[in-house]
Steps between C-alpha positions, in 0.01 A plus 500: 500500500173425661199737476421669819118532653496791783265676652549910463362865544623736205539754762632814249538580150651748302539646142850426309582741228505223232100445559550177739437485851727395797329261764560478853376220653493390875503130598338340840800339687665265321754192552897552399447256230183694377714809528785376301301367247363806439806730505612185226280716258573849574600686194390221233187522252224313635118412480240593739177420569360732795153329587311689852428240727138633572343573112393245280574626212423298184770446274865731460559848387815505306754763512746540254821709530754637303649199441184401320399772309774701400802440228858472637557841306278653680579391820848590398396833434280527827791403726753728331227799544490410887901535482489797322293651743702422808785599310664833558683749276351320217447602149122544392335132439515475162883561489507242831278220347713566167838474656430172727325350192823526280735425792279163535522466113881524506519243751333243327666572196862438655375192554414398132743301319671692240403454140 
């Protein structure tokens, strides 16, 4: 997959309850192959670089996400919070986080080989 060079306007952004942001991000008009190859990456991980056409700025400000920064326990934790909140008729979150903690556990260890 080739990397793709656009030209954009981040035209909203909002607040996600894990602490990321969701884009949106309105293109100038654009060719059907241009189009497909970005709906090609809709929904996969990716890089960006967002440089405004009309600032020089010297050098790049990095921005690191979760991905980055935090442990895969933690972001374990962090997604099964959002759950629990959207979750209804649900038992206080330490008896939630508790049971879908030991239901993962017992999973994994029907898969061990017995000894």
């Amino acid at each position: 997959m080739q990397a793709i060079t656009l030209q954009a306007i981040i035209t909203g952004a909002s607040t996600r309850l894990d602490g990321s942001l969701g884009l949106r991000i309105s293109t100038p008009e654009l060719k059907t192959d241009e189009k497909v190859a970005l709906m090609d990456v809709v929904g996969k991980n990716l890089t960006i670089l967002i440089q405004p056409q009309d600032v020089t700025s010297p050098g790049l400000k990095e921005v690191r996400g979760e991905f980055d920064t935090k442990t895969p326990s933690k972001r374990l934790r962090d997604v099964l919070y959002v759950l629990w909140k959207q979750s209804e008729d649900v038992p206080d979150w330490d008896t939630f986080y508790r049971q879908k903690i030991e239901g993962l556990i017992e999973k994994v260890k029907l898969k061990l080989t017995p000894q």
